[in-house]
C-alpha positions as a printed Julia matrix, in Angstrom:
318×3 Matrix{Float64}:
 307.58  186.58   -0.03
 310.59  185.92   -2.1
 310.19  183.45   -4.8
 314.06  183.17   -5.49
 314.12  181.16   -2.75
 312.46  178.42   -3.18
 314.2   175.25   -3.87
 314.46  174.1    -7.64
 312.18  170.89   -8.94
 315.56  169.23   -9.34
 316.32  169.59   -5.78
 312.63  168.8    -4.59
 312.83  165.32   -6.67
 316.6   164.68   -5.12
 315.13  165.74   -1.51
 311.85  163.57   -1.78
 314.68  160.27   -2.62
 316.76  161.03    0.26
 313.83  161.42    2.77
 312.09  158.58    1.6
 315.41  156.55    2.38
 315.67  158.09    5.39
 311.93  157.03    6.41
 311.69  154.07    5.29
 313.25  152.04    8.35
 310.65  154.18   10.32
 307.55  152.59    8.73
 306.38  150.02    5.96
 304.14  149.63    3.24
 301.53  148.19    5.6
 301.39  150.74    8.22
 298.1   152.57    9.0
 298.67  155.1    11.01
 301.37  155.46   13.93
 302.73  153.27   16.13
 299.95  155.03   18.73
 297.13  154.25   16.2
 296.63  157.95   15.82
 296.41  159.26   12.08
 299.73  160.64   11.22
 298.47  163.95    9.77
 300.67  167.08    8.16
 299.8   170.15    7.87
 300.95  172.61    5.81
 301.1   175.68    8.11
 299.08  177.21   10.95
 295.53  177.61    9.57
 295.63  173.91    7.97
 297.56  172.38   11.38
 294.62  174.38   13.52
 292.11  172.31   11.63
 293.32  169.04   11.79
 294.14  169.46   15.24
 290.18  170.64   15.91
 288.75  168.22   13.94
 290.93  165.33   14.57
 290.75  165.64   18.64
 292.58  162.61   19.77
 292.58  160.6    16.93
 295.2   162.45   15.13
 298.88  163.23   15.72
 299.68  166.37   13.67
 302.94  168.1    12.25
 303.48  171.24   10.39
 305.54  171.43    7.74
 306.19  175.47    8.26
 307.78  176.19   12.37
 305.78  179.5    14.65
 308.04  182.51   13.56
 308.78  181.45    9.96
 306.78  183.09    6.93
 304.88  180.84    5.44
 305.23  182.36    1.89
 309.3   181.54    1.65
 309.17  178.25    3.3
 311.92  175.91    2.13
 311.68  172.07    3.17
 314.2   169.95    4.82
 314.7   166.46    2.8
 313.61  165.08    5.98
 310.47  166.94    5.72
 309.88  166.09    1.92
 310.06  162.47    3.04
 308.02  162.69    5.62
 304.75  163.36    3.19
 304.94  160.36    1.46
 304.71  158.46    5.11
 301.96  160.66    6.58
 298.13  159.22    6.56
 297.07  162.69    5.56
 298.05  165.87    4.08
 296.14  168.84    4.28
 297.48  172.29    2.55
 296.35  174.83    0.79
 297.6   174.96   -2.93
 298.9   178.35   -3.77
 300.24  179.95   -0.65
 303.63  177.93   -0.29
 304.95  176.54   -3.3
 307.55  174.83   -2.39
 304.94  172.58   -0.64
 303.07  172.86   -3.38
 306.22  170.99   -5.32
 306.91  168.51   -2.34
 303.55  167.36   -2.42
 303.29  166.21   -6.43
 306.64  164.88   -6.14
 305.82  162.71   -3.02
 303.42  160.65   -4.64
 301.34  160.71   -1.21
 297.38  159.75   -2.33
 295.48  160.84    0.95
 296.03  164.85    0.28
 293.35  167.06    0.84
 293.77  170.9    -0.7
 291.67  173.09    1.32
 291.38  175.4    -1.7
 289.12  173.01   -3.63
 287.11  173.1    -0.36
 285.56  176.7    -1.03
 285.25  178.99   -3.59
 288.51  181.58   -4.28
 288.61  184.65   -6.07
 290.9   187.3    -6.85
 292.1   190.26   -4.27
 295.03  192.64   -4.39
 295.64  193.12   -7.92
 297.03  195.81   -9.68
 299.06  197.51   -6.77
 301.61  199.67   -8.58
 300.85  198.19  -11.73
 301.72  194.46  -11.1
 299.46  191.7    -9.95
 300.19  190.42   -5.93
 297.18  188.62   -5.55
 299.32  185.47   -5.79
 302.53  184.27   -4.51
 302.39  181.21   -7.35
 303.34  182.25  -10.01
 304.76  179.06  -11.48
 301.06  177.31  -11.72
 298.42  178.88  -14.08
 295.67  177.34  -12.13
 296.34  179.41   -8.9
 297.79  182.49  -10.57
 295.87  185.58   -9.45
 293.91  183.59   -7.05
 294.08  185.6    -3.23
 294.68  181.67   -0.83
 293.7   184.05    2.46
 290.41  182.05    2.97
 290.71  181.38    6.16
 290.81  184.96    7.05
 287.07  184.79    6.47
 285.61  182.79    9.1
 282.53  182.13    6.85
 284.1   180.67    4.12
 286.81  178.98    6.87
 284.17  177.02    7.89
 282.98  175.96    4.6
 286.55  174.25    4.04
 286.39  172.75    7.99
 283.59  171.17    6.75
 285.27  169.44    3.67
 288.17  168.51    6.09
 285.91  166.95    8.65
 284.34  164.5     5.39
 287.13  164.37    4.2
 289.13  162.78    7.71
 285.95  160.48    7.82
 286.65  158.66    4.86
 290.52  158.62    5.41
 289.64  156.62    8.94
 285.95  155.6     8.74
 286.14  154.27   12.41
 286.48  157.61   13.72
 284.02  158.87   11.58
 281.37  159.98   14.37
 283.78  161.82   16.78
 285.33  163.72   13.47
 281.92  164.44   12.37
 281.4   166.0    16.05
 284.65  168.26   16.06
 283.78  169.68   12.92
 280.04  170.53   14.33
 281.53  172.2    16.98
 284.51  174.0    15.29
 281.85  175.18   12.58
 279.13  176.77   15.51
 282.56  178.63   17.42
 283.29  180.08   13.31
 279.41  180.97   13.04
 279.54  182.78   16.36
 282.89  184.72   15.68
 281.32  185.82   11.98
 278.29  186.97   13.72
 280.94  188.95   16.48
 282.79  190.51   13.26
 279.31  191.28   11.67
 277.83  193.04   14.57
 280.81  195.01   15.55
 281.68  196.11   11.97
 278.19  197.11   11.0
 278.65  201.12   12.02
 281.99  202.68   11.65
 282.89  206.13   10.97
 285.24  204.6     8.01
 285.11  201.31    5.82
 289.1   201.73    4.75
 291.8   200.43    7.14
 295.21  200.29    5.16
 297.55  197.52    5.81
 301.09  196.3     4.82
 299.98  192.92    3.65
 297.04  192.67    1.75
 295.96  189.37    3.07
 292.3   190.55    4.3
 290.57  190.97    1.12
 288.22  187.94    2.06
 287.67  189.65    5.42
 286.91  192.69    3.51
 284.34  191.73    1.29
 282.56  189.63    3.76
 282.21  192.61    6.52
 281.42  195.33    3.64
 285.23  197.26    4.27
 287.74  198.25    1.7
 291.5   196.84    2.11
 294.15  199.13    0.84
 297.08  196.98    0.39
 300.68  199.06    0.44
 302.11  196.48   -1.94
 300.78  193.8    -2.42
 300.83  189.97   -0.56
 304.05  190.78   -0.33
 304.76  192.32    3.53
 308.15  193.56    3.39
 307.82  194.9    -0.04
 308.58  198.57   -0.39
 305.96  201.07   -1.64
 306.9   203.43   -4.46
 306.46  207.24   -3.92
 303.67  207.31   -6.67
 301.82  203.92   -3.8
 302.61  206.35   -0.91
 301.02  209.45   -2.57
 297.93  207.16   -3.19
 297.74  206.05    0.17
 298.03  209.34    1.55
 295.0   210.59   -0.83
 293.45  207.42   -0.22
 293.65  208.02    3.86
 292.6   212.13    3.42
 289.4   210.7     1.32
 288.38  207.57    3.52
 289.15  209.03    6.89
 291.35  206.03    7.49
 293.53  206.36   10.83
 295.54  203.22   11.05
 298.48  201.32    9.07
 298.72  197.62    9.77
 301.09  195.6     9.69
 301.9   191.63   11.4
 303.77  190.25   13.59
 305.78  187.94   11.1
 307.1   190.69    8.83
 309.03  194.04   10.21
 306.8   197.38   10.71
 309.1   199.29    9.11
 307.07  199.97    5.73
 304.2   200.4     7.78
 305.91  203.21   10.32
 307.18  204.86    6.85
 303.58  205.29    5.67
 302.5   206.14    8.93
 304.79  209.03    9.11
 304.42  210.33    5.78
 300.41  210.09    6.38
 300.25  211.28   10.17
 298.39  207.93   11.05
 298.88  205.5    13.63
 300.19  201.9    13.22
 299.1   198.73   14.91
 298.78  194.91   13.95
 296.61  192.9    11.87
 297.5   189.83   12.08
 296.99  187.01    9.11
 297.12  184.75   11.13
 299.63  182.45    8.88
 301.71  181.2    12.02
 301.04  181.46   16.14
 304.04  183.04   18.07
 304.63  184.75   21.37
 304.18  187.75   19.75
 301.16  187.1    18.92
 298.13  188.49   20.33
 296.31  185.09   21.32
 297.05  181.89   21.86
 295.03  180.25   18.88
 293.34  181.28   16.01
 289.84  182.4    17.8
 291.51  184.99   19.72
 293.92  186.16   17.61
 290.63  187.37   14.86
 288.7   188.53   18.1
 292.04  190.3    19.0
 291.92  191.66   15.16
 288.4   192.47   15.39
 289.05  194.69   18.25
 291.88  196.39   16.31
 289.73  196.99   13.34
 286.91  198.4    15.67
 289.37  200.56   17.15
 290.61  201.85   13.33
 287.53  202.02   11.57
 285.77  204.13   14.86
 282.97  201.47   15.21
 279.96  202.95   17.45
């Protein structure tokens, strides 16, 4: 995460003018909906587009604002891309992970956006590594300040937020309403079986403490009764400072922790570091914030049973 990237209000407004311009030969003011009669849906990134795409089925047609392989937290946006949300049918993001889309979004003017935040109940992870507060990468809005976005992470409260996206796409196209209302029954039971996977195979382990690069899983954490040491922060390729390390390496001794984490979006070298200075192995947890070939399923149900079986493997379950 590098907030010195991210594009200037001044260059959102002048982006969101020349996208509109270039859209507007696409579609009119009257339009519902594509020329397919799908809902023109965007998503913010992976865990929003994963969603829609569930709980849409085949009345949707969904784009992501943030490509597989790109880091969700320094996403910059294409005037094209800006223009495109004041055309879609339907936004759905989470407010507080990407803040440039954050920006787009109140400068587009769209009215049909959904923020999957307000859809559960978020609370505060990650603070206080080395003296700063991580716990949020927006630091330019006081309402999300502090506030961990990694819901999704926990399939529990995942589901809670599926559930205000399936009312949600009801009322945006009421004709659909049924077949939405469906999806969202059956994403929900698939999240209720994986939590009750994660609870069952977490419930006896030799450890509770699995140390990780990017401290994304504090939701995770708390739900499955395990303690996330971040190295620094939501930030993944930030650097640990020697008096982090020497805590980690305490930390490690004390807990009996065995593993480093680190995902497939951000380099392992931080993680190998800490390995090496600890004499602990290193393996991937993934957040889950974009799908890849790297990564270690093809959607976002295997890729947490693929993380469950990493965390069994760390935390020695029996």
């Amino acid at each position: 995460m590098n907030v010195r990237r991210l594009i200037p209000a001044t260059a959102v407004t002048g982006a969101v003018a020349l996208g509109i311009t270039a859209l507007s030969a696409c579609s009119g003011p009257d339009t519902a909906g594509g020329s397919d009669g799908k809902l023109d849906v965007v998503a913010s990134f992976y865990p929003m587009q994963y969603l829609a795409e569930e709980i849409g089925g085949a009345h949707v047609s969904v784009t992501t604002l943030t490509k597989p392989g790109v880091e969700p937290h320094d996403l910059e946006l294409s005037p094209r891309q800006i223009g495109s949300l004041s055309d879609a049918d339907y936004i759905l993001y989470l407010k507080g992970i990407q803040p440039a889309v954050d920006d787009a979004i109140a400068q587009s003017g769209a009215k049909n956006t959904v923020d999957a935040a307000t859809l559960t109940t978020m609370e505060t992870h990650g603070a206080e590594v080395d003296g700063h507060d991580h716990a949020s990468s927006d630091d330019h809005d006081e309402e999300t300040a502090g506030r961990d976005p990694h819901v999704w992470l926990d399939p529990v409260k995942y589901a809670e937020v599926a559930q205000g996206v399936g009312k949600s796409l009801e009322k945006a196209d009421p004709d659909n309403a049924a077949d939405y209302r469906a999806n969202t029954d059956a994403l929900v039971k698939k999240l209720d079986a994986l939590n009750t996977e994660y609870a069952a195979g977490l419930k006896s382990t030799t450890t509770k403490t699995f140390l990780t690069t990017h401290s994304a899983f504090g939701y995770l954490a708390e739900r499955y009764g395990l303690t996330q040491e971040g190295i620094a922060g939501v930030d993944p390729e930030a650097e640990p400072s020697p008096a982090r390390i020497k805590d980690l390496q305490h930390i490690a001794e004390e807990e009996n922790a065995t593993t480093v984490f680190f995902e497939t979006l951000a380099s392992d070298k931080t993680a190998k570091t800490l390995a090496k200075d600890t004499g602990l192995r290193t393996d991937v947890l993934d957040p889950l914030e974009g799908i890849t070939k790297k990564s270690e399923g093809h959607d976002y149900i295997e890729v947490m049973e693929s993380n469950l079986a990493a965390l069994q493997k760390a935390l020695g379950a029996k």
